[in-house]
Biopython code that builds the backbone (N, CA, C, O; Angstrom):
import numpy as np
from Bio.PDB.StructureBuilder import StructureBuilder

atoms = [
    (1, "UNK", "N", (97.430, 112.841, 82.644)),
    (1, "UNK", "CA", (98.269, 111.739, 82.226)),
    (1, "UNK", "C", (97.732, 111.083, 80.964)),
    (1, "UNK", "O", (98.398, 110.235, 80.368)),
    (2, "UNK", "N", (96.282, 111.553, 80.471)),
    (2, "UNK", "CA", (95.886, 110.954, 79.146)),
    (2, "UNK", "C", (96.718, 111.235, 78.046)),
    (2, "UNK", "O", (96.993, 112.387, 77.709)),
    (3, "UNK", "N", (97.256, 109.917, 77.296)),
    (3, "UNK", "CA", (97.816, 110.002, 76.283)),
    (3, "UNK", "C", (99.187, 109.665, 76.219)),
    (3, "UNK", "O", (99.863, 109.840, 75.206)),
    (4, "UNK", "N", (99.829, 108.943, 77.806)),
    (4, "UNK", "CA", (101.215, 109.051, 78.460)),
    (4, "UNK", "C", (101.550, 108.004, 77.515)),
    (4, "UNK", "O", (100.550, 107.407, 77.118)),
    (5, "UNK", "N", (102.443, 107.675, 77.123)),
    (5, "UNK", "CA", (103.061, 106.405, 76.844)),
    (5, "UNK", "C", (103.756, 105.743, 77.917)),
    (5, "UNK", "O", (104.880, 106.109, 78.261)),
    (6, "UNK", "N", (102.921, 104.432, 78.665)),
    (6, "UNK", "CA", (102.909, 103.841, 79.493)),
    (6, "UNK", "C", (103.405, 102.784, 79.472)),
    (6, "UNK", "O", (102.776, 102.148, 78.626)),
    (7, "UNK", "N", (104.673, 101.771, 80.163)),
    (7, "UNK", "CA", (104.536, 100.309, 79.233)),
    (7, "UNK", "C", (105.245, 99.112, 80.603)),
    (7, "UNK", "O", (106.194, 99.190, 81.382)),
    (8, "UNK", "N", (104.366, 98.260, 80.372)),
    (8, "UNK", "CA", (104.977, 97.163, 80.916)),
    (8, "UNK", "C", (106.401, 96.460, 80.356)),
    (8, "UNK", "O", (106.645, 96.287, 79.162)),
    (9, "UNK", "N", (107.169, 96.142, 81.321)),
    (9, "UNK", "CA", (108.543, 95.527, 80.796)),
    (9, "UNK", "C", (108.817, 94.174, 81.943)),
    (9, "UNK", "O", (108.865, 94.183, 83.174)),
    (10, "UNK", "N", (108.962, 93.086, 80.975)),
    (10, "UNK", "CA", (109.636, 91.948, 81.878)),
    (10, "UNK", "C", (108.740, 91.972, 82.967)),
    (10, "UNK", "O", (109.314, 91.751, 84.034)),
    (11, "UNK", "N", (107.134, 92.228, 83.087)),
    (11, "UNK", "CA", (106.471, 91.644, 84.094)),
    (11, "UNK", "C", (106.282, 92.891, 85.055)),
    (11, "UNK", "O", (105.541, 92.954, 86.036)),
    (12, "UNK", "N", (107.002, 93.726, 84.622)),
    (12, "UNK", "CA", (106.519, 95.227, 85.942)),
    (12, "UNK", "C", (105.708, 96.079, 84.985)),
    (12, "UNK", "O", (105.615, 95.969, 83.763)),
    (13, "UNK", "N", (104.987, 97.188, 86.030)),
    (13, "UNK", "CA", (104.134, 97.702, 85.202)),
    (13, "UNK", "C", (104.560, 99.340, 86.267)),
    (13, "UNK", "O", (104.501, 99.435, 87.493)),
    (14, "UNK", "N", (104.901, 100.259, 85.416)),
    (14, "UNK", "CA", (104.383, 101.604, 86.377)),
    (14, "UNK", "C", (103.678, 101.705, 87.124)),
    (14, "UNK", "O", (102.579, 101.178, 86.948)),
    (15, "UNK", "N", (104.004, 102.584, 88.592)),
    (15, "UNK", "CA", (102.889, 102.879, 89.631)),
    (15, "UNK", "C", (103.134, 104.228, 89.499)),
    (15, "UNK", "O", (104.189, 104.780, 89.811)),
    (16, "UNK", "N", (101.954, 104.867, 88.941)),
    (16, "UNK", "CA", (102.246, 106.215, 88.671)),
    (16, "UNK", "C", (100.673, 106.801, 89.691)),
    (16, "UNK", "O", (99.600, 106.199, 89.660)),
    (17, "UNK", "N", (100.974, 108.235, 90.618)),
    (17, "UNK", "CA", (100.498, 108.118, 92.001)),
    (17, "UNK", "C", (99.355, 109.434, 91.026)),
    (17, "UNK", "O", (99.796, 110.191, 90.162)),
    (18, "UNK", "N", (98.018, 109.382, 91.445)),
    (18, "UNK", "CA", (96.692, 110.081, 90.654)),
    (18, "UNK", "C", (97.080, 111.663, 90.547)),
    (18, "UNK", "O", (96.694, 112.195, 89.506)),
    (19, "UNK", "N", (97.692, 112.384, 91.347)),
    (19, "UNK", "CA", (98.118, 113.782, 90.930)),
    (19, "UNK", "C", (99.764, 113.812, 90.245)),
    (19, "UNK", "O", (100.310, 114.908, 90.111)),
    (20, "UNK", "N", (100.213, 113.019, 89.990)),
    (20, "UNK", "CA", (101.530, 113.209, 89.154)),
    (20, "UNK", "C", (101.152, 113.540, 87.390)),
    (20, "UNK", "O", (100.167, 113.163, 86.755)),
    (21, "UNK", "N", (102.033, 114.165, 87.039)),
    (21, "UNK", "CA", (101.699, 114.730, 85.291)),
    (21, "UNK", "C", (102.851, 114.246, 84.703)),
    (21, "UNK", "O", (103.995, 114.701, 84.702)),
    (22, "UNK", "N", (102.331, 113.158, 84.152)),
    (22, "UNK", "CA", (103.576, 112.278, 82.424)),
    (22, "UNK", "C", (102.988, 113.311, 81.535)),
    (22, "UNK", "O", (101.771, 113.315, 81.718)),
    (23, "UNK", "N", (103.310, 114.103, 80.736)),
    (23, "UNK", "CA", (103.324, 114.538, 79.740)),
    (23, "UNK", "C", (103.033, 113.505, 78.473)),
    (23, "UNK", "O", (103.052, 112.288, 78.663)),
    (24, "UNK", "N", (102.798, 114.004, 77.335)),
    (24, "UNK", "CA", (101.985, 112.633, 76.695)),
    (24, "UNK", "C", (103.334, 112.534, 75.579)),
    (24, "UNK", "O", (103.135, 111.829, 74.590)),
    (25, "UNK", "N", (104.512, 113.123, 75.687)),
    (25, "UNK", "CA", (105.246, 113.212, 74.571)),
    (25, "UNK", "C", (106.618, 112.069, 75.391)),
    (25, "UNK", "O", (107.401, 111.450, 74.670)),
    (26, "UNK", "N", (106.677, 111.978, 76.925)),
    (26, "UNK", "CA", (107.168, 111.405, 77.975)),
    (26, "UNK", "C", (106.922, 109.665, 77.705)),
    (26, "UNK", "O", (105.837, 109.180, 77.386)),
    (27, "UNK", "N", (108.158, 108.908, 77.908)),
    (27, "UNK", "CA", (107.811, 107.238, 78.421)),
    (27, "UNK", "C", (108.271, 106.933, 79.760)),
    (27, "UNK", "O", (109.282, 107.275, 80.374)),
    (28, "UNK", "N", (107.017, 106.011, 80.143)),
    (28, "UNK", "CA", (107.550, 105.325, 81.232)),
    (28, "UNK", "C", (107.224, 103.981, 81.206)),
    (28, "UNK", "O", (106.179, 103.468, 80.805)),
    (29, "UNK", "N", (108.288, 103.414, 81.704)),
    (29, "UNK", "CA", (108.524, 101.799, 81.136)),
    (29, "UNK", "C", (109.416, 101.275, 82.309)),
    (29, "UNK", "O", (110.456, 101.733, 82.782)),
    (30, "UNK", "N", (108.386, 99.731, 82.754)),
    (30, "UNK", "CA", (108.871, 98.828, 83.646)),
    (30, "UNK", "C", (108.843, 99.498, 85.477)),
    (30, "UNK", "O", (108.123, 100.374, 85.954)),
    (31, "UNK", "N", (109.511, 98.982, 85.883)),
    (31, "UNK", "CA", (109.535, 98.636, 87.443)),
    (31, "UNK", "C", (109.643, 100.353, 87.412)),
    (31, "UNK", "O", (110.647, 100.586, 86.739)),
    (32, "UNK", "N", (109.140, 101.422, 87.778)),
    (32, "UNK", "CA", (109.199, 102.351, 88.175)),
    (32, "UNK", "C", (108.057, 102.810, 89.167)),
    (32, "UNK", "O", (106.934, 102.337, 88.991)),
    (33, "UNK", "N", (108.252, 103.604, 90.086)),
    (33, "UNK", "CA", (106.981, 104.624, 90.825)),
    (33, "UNK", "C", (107.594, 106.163, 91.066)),
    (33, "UNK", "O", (108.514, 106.595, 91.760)),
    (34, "UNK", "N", (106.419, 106.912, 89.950)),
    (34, "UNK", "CA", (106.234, 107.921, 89.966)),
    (34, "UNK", "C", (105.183, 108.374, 91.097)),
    (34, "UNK", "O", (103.978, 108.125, 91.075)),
    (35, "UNK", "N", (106.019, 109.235, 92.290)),
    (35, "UNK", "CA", (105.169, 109.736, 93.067)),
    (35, "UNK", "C", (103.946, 111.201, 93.370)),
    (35, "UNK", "O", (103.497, 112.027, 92.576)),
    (36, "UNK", "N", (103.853, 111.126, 93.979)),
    (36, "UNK", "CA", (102.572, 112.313, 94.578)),
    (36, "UNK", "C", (103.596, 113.755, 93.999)),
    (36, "UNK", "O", (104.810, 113.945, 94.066)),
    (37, "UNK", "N", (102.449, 114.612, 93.420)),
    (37, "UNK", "CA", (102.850, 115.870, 92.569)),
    (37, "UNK", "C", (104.125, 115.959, 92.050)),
    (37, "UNK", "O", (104.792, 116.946, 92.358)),
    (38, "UNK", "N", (104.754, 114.827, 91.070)),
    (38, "UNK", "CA", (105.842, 114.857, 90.342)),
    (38, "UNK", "C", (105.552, 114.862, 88.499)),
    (38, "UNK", "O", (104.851, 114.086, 87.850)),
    (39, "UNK", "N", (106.181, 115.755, 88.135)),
    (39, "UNK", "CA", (105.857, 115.834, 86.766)),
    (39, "UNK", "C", (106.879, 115.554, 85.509)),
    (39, "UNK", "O", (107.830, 116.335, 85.478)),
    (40, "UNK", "N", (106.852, 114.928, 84.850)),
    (40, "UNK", "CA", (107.659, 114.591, 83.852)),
    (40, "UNK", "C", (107.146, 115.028, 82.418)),
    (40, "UNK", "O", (106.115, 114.843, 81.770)),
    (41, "UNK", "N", (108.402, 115.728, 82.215)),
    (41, "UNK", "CA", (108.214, 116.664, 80.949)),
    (41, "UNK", "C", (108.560, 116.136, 79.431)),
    (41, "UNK", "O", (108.784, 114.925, 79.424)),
    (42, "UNK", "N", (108.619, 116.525, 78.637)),
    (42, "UNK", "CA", (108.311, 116.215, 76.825)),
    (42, "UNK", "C", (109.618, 115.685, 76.827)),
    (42, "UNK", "O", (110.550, 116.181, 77.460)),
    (43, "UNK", "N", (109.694, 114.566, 76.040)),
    (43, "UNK", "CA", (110.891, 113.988, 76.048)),
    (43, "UNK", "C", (111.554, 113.299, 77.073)),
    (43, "UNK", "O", (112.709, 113.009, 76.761)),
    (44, "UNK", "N", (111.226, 112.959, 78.138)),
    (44, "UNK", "CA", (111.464, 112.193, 79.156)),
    (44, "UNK", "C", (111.634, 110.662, 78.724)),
    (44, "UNK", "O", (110.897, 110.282, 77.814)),
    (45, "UNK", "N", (112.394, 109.882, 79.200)),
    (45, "UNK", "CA", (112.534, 108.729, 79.460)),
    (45, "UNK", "C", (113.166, 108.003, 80.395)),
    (45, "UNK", "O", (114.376, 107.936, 80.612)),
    (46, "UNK", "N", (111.676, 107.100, 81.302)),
    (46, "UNK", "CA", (112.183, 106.835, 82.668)),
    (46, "UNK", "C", (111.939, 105.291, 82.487)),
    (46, "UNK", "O", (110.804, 104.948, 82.154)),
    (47, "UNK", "N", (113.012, 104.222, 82.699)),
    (47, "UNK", "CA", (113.331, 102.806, 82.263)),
    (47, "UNK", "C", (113.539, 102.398, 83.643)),
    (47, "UNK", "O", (114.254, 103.074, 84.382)),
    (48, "UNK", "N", (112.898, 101.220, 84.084)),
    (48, "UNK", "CA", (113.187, 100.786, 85.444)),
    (48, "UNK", "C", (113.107, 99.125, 85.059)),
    (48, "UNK", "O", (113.293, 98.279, 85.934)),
]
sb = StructureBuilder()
sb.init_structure("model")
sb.init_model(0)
sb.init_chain("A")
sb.init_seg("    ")
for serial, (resi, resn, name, xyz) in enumerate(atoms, 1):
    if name == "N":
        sb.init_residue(resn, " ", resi, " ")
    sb.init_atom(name, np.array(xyz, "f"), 0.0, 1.0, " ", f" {name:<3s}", serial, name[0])
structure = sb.get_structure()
């Protein structure tokens, strides 16, 4: 997950679970949880 673009929004922050893979080209932003062995690929954008 080094290198994810990670981001707090309006006070939430990602819960992203220690074996899941953000890709580093991937955003994730605000109220979201990424769970156990889920992977998000190049170009992703997940807004919660």
């Amino acid at each position: 997950m080094t290198g994810a673009n990670i981001f707090a929004f309006d006070g939430f922050r990602p819960v992203i679970h220690e074996s899941a893979f953000i890709h580093p080209n991937a955003t994730v932003t605000g109220n979201v949880i990424i769970g156990r062995d889920v992977y998000v690929g190049p170009g992703a954008a997940i807004r919660g």
